[in-house]
N, C-alpha and C positions, 0 to 999 in steps of 0.2 A: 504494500500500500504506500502511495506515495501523497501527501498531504500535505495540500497547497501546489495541487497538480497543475495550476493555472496559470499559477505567478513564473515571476523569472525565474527563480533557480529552479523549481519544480517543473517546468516544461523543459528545460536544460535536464533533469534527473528521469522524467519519462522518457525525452527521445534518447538515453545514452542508454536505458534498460529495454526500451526494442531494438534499438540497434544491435544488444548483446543477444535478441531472442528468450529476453526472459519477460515469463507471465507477469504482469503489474496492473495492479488498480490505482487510477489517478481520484482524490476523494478531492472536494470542494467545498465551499458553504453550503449549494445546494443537496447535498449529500449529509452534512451534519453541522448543527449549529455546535463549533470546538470553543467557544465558550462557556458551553453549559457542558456540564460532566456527565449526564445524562445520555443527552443526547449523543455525546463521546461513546460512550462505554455501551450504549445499544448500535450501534455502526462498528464499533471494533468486534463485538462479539459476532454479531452478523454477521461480518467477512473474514473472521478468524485467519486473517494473515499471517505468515510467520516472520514477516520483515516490518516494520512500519520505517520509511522515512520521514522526518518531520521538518517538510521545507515550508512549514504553513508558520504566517506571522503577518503581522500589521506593520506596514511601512511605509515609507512618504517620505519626501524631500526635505531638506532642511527645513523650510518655512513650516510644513507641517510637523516634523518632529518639535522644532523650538514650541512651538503653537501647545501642543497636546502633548506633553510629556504622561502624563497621568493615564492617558488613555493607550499611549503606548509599552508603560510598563505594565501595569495591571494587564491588559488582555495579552499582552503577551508572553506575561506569564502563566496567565491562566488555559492560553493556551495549551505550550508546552506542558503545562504541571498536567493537564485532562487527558491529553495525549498522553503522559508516560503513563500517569497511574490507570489511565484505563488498556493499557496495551500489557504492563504487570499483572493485573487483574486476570486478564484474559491468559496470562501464560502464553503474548507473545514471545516467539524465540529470538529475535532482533529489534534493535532501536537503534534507528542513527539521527541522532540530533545534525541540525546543521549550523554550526556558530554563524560568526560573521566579522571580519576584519576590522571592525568598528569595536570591538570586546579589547582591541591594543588600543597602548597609550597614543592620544594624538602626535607627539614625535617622536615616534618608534623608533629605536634605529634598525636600518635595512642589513641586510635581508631579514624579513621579520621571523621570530622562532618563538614558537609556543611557551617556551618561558617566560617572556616580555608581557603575558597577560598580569594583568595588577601591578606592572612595574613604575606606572606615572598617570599621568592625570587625561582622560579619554576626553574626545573631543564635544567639550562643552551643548554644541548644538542637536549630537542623537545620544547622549552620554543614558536618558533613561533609556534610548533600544537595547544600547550596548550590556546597560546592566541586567536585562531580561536576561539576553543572549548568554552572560554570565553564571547569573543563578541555575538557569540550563544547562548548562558544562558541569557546575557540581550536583546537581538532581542525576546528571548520568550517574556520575561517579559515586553518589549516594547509592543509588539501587544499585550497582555493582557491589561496593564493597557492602549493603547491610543485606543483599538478597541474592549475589552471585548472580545477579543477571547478563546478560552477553548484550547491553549498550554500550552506542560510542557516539562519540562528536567528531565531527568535522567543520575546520573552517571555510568558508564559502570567501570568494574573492568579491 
């Protein structure tokens, strides 16, 4: 399952899983409201997938992040959290979070490396996306170390 089939990265993650010849379902709003956990956890059980990608999140341009920080960390975390706990629930066998380059310091230094996250102060204008995208990185790594689950993140350019 791939979720937030629509968007950029997520139609980038469908055309690279036909390309490869593998089965994938692309999920959207219109398939589940991923704000509501509800409606989450009766669409996961439903389609009992053994992978879920989770390229689904609320995004917008500067003016819109500076605009709605609130609205962007709250549902974006609410997303990711409904998605994970409802794909654990269900005893999916995979979760791959998808970060995003925005979770490093605004003056990273290059070439950037996964340790640089939290090393300096994020760029003021999406800093509440980036902090979703954060708290997401350790919710993997939560259910890994407190339920041996087989989640991961990736950074998304």
């Amino acid at each position: 399952v791939v979720a937030g089939s629509t968007g950029l990265v997520g139609k980038a993650v469908v055309k690279k899983l036909a390309s490869l010849g593998l089965n994938h379902i692309g999920i959207t709003r219109a398939d589940a409201d991923l704000l509501d956990y509800d409606s989450t956890q009766k669409l996961i059980n439903a389609l009992r997938p053994t992978c879920i990608i989770d390229a689904a999140a609320v995004v917008g341009g500067i003016k819109y992040n500076s605009e709605f920080p609130v609205k962007f960390l709250i549902e974006n975390l609410e997303i990711q959290n409904n998605l994970m706990r409802a794909s654990h629930e269900a005893n999916v066998e995979k979760f791959i979070f998808l970060g995003s380059s925005c979770i490093y310091p605004r003056n990273c230094q290059q070439p950037i490396k996964e340790e640089y996250i939290l090393s300096g102060q994020l760029e003021p204008t999406n800093s509440a996306y980036a902090i979703a995208k954060i708290a997401g990185i350790e919710l993997v790594k939560s259910y890994r170390k407190q339920f041996g689950r087989s989640h991961c993140y990736r950074q998304q350019n």
